[in-house]
MDAnalysis code that builds the backbone (N, CA, C; Angstrom):
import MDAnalysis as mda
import numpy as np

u = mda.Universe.empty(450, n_residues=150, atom_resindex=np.repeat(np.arange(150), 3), trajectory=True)
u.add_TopologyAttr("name", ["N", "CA", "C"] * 150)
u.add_TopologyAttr("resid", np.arange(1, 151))
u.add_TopologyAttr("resname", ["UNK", "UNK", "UNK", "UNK", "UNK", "UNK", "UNK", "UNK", "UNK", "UNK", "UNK", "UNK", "UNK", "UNK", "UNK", "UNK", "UNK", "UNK", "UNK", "UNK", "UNK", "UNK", "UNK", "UNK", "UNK", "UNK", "UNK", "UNK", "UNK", "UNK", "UNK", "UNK", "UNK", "UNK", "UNK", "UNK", "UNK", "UNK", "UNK", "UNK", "UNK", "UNK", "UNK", "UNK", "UNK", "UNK", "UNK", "UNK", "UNK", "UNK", "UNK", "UNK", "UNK", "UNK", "UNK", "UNK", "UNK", "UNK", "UNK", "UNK", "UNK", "UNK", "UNK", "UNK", "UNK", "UNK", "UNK", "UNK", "UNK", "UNK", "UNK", "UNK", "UNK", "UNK", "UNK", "UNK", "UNK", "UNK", "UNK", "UNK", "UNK", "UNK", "UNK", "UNK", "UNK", "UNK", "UNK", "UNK", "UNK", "UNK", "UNK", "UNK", "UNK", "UNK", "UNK", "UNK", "UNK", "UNK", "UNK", "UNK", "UNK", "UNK", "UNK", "UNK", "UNK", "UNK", "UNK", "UNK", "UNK", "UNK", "UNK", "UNK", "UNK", "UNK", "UNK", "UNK", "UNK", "UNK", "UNK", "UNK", "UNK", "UNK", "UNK", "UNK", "UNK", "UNK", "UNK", "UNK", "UNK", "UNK", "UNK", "UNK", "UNK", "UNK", "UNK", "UNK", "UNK", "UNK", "UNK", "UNK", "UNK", "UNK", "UNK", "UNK", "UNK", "UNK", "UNK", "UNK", "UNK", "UNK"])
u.atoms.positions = np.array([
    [5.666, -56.607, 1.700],
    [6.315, -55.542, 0.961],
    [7.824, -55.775, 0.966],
    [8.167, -55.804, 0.141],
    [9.830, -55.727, -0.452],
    [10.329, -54.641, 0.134],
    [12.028, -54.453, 0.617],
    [12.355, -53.005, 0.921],
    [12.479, -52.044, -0.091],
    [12.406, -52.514, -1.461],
    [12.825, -51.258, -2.843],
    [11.242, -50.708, -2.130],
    [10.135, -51.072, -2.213],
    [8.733, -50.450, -2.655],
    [8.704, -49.732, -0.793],
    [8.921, -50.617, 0.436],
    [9.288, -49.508, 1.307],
    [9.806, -48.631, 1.588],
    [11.208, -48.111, 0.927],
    [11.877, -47.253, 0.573],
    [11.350, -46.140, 0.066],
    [10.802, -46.159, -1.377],
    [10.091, -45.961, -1.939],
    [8.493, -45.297, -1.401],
    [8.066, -45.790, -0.802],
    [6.846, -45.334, 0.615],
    [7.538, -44.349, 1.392],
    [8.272, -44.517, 1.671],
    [9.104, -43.110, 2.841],
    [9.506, -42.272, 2.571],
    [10.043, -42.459, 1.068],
    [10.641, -41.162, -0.111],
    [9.476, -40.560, 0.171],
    [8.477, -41.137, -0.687],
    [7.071, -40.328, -0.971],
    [6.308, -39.632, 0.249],
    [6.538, -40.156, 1.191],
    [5.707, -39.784, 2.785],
    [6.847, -38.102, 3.020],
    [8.167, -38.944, 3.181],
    [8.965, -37.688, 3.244],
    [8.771, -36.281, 2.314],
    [8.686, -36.438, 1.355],
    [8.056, -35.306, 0.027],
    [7.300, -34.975, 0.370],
    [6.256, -36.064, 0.618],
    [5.114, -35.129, 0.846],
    [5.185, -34.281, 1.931],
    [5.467, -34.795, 3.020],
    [5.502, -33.665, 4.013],
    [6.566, -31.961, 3.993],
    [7.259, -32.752, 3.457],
    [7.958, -31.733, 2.953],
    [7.315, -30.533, 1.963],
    [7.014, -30.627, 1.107],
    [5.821, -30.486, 0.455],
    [4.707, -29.428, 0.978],
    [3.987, -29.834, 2.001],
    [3.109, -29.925, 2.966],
    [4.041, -27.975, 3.756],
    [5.211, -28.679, 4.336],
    [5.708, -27.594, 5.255],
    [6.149, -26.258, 4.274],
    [6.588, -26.304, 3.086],
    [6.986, -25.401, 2.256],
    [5.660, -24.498, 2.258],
    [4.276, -25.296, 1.647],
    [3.484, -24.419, 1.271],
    [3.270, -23.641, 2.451],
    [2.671, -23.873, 3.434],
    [2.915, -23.363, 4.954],
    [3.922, -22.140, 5.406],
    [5.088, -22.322, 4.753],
    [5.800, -21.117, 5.078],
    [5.858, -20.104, 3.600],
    [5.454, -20.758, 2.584],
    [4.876, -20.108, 1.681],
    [3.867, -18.634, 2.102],
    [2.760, -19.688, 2.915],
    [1.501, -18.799, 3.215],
    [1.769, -18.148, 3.945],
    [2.218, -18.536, 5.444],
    [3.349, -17.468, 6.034],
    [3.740, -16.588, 5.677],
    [4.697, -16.401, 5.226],
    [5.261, -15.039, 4.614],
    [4.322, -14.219, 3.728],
    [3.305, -14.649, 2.625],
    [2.763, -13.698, 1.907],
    [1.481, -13.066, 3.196],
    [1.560, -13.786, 4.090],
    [0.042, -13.067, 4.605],
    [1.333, -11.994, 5.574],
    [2.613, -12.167, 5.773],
    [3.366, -11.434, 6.586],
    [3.544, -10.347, 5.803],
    [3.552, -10.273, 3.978],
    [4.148, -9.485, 3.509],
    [3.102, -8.633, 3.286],
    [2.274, -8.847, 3.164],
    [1.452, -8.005, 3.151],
    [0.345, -6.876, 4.545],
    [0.890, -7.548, 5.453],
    [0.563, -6.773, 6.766],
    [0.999, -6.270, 7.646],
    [3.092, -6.039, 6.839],
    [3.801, -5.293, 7.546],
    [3.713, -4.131, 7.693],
    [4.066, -3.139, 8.276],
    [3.654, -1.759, 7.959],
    [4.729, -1.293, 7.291],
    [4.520, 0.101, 6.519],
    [5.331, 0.225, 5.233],
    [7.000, 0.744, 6.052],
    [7.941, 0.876, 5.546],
    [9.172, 1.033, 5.686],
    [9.722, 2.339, 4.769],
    [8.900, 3.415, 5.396],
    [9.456, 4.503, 4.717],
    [10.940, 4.729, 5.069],
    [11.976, 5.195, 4.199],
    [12.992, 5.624, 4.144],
    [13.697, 7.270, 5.182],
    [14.336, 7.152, 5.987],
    [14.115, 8.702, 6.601],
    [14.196, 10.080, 6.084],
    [15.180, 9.799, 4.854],
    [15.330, 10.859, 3.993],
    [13.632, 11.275, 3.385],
    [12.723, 10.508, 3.148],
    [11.780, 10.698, 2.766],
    [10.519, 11.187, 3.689],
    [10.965, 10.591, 5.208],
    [10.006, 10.976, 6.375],
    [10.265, 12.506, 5.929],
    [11.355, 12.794, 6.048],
    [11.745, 14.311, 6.618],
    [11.192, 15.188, 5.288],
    [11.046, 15.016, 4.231],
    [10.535, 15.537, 3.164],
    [9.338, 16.545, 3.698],
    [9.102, 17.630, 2.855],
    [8.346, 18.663, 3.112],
    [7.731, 18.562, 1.455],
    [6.369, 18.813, 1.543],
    [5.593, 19.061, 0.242],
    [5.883, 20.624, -0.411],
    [6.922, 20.773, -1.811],
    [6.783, 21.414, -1.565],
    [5.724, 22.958, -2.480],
    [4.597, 21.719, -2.555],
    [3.466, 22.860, -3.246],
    [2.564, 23.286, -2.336],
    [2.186, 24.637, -2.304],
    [1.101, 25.248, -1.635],
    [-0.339, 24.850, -1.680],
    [-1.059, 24.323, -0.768],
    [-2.331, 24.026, -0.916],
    [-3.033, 25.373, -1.674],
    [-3.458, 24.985, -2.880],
    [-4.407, 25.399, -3.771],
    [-5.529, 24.869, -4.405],
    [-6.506, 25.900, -4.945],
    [-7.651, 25.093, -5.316],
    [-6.880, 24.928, -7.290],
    [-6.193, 25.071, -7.471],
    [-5.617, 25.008, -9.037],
    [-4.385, 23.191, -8.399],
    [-4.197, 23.181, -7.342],
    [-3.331, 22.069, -7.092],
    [-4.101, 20.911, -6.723],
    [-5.393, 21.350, -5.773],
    [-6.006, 20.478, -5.603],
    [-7.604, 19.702, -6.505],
    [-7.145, 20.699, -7.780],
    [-8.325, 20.843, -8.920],
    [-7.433, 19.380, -9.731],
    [-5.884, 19.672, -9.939],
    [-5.325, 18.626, -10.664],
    [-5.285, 17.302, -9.804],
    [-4.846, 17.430, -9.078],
    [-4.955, 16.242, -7.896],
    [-6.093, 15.246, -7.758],
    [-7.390, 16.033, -8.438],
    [-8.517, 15.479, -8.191],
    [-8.552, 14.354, -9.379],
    [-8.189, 15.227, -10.608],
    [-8.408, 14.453, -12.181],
    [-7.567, 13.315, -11.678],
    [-6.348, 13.339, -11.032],
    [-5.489, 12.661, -11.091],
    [-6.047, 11.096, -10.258],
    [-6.710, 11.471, -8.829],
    [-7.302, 10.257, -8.488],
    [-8.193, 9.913, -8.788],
    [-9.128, 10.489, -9.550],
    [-10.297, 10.203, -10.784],
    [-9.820, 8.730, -11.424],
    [-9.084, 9.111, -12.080],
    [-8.172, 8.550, -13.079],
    [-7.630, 7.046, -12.419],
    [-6.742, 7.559, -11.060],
    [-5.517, 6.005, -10.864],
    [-6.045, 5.461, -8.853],
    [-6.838, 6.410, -8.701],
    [-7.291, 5.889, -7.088],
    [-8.688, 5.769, -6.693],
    [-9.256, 6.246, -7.594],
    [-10.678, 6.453, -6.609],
    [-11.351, 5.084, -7.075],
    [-11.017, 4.236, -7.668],
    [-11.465, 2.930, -7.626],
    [-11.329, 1.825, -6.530],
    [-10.240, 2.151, -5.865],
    [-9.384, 1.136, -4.568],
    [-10.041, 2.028, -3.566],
    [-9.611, 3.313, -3.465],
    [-9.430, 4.823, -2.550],
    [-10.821, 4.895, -1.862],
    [-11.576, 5.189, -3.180],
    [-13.113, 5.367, -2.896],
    [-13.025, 7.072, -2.917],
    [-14.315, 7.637, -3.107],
    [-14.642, 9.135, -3.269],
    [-13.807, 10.049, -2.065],
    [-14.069, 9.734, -0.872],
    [-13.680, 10.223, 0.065],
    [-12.318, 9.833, 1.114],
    [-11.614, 9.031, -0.154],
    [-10.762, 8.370, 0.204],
    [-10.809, 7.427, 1.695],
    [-12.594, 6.925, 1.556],
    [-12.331, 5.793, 2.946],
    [-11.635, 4.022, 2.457],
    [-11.638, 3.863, 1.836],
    [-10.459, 2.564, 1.475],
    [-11.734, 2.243, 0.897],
    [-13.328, 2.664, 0.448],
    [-14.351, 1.505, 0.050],
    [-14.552, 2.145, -1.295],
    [-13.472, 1.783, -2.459],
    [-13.977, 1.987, -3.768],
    [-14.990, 0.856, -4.219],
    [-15.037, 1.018, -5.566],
    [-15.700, -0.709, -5.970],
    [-14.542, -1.793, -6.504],
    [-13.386, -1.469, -6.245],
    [-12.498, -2.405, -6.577],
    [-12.239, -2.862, -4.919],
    [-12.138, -2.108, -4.025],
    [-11.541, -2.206, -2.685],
    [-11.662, -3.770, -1.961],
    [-12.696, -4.401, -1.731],
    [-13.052, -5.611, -1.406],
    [-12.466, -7.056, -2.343],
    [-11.600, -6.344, -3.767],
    [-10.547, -7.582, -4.326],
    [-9.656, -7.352, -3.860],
    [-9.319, -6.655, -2.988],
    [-7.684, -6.360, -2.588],
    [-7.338, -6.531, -1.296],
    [-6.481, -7.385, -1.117],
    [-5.865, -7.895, 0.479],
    [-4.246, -7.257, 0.482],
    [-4.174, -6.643, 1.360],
    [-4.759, -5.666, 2.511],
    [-6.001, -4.773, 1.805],
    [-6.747, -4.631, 1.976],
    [-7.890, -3.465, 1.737],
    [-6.979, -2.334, 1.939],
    [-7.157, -1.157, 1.118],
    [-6.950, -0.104, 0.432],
    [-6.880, 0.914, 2.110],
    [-5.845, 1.693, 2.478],
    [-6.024, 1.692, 3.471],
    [-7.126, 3.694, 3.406],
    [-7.581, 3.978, 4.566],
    [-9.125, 4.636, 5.020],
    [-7.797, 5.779, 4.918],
    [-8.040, 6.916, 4.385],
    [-6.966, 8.122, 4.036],
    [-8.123, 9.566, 4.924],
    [-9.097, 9.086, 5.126],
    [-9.794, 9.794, 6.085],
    [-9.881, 9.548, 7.528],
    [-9.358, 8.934, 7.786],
    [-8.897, 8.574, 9.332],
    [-7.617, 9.439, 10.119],
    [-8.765, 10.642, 10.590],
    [-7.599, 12.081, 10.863],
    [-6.166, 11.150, 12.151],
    [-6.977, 10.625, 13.004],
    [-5.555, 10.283, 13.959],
    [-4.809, 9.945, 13.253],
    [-4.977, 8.603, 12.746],
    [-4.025, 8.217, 11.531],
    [-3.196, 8.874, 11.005],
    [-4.159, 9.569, 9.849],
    [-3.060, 10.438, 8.911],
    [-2.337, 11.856, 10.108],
    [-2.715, 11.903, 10.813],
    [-1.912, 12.796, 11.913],
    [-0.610, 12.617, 12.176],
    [-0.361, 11.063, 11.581],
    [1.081, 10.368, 12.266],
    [1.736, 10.345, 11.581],
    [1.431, 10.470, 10.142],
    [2.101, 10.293, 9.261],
    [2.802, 11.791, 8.145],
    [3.704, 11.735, 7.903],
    [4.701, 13.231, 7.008],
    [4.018, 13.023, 5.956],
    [4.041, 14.141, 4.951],
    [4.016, 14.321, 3.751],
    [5.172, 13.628, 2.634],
    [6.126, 13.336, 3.492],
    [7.111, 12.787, 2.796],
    [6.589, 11.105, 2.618],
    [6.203, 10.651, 3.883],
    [5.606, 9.331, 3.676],
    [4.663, 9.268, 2.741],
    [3.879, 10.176, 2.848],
    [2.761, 9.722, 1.985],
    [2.631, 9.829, 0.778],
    [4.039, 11.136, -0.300],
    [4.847, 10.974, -1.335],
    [5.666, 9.291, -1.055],
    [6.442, 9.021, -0.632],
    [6.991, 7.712, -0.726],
    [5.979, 6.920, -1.039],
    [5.185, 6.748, 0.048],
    [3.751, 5.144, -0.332],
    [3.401, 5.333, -1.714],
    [2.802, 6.706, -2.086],
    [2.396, 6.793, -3.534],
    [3.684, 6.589, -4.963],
    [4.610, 6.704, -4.601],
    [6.202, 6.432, -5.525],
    [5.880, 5.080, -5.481],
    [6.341, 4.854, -4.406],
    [6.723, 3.592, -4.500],
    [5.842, 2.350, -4.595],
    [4.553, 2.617, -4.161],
    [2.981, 1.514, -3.702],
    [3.828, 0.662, -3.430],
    [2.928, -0.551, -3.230],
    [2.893, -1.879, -2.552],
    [1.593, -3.033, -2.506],
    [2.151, -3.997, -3.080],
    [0.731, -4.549, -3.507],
    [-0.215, -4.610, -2.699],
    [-1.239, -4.683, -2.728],
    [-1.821, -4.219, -4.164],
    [-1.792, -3.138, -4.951],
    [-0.845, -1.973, -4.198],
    [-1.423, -0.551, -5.223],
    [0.079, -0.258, -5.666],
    [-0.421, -0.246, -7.001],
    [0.852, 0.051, -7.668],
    [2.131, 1.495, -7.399],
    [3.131, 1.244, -8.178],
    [4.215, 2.361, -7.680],
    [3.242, 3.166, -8.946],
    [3.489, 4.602, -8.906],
    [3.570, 5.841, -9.377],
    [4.469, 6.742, -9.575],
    [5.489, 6.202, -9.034],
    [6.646, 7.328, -9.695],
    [7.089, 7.564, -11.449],
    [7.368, 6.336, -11.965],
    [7.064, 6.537, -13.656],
    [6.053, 6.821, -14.412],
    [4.947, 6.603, -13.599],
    [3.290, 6.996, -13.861],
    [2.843, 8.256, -14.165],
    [3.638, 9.503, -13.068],
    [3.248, 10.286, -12.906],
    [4.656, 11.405, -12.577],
    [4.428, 12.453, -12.516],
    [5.387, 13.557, -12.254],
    [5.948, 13.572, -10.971],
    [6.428, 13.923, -10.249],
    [7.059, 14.483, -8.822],
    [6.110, 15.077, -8.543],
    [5.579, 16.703, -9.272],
    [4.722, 17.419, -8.980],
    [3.523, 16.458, -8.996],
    [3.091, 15.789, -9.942],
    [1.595, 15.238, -9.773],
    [1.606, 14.414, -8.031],
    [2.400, 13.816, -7.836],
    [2.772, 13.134, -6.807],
    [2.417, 13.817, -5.365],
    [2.869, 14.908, -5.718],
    [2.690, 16.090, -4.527],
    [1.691, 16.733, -4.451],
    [0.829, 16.694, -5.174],
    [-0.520, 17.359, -5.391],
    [-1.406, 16.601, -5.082],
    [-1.160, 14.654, -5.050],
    [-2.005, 13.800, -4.864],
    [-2.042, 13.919, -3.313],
    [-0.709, 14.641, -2.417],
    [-0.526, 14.652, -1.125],
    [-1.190, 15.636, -0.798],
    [-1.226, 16.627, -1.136],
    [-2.364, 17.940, -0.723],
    [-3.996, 17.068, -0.681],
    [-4.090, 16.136, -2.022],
    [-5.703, 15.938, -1.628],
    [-5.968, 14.926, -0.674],
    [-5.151, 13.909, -0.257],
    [-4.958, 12.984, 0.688],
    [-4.771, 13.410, 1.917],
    [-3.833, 14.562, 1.807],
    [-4.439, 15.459, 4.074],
    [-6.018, 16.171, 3.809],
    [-6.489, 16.519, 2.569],
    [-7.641, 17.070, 2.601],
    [-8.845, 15.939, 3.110],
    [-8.670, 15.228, 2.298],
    [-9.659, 14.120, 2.961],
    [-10.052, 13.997, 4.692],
    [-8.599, 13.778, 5.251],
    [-8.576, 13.696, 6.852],
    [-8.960, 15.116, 7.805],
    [-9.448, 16.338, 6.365],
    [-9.183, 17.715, 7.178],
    [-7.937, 18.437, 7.797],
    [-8.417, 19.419, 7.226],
    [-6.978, 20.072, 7.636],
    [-5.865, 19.724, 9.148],
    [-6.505, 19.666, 9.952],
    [-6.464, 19.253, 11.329],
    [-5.538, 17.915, 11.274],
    [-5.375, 17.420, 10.523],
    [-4.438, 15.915, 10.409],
    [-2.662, 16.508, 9.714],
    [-2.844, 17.793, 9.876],
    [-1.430, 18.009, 9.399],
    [-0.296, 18.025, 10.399],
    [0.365, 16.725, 10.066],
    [1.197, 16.971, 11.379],
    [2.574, 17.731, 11.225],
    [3.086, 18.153, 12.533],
    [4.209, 19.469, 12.417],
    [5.492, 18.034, 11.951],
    [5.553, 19.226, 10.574],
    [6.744, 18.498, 9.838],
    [8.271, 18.852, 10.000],
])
C-alpha cells in the first residue's frame, strides 16, 4: 500500500468512528429527553384552578378528552388508550392517586399548555377555561382524595 491510499484508510476509519460516537450521543440524549421529568415553571406550580368542580364543567371536560386524549389517556385516564403503546414515554397513568397527590393544579394546567412529546401543547388548541376543566376531570380520575393542599 502506497501512503496516499493509507492515509486515505485512516481518514475513513477515523469518520467512521466518529460517525459511530455521534449517533451514540445522538441516542443518548433523545432517550434522556424524553425521560426527564417535566420542568414546571413556579409561577405555574403555585397556580390555583380557578373553576369550581361541576357536573356542567366536568360534562365539557369530558367532550373535550373524547375528542384530544382519550386515545393516548385511555377511558379512565390509565395511560392504556389504543394509541398508548406507539408512544415512548407511554402516556403517563392520571389515575394513580399518590402520584397525582404530588402534583398542583397549576402543573397539570402547564403539562396540558404546554405537552411534550409525544403529547402535544394545547394552549392554541384550546381555551384557558377548556384547559382548566380538563384539570377538574384529571383529579377526578385519581378521586377526589388526590387533591393536594394548594
Amino acid at each position: 500500500m502506497n501512503a496516499d491510499t493509507k492515509r486515505a484508510l485512516k481518514f475513513r476509519k477515523i469518520l467512521f468512528a466518529g460517525i459511530l460516537v455521534l449517533i451514540c450521543i445522538l441516542l443518548i440524549y433523545a432517550v434522556y429527553e424524553q425521560y426527564k421529568p417535566w420542568v414546571v415553571p413556579a409561577e405555574f406550580k403555585a397556580l390555583k384552578n380557578p373553576l369550581q368542580h361541576s357536573e356542567s364543567n366536568l360534562n365539557a371536560a369530558r367532550e373535550l378528552y373524547l375528542n384530544d386524549c382519550i386515545q393516548c389517556h385511555g377511558d379512565r385516564g390509565k395511560g392504556d388508550g389504543p394509541e398508548a403503546r406507539s408512544h415512548s414515554p407511554l402516556p403517563a397513568d392520571l389515575s394513580d392517586a399518590p402520584r397525582m397527590s404530588t402534583v398542583t393544579d397549576g402543573e397539570i394546567f402547564y403539562q396540558i399548555s404546554e405537552g411534550r412529546r409525544p403529547m402535544p401543547s394545547f394552549k392554541n388548541r384550546m381555551t384557558q377555561e377548556q384547559r382548566w376543566q380538563l384539570v377538574l376531570l384529571v383529579r377526578s380520575f385519581s378521586r377526589p382524595a388526590a387533591y393536594p393542599k394548594n
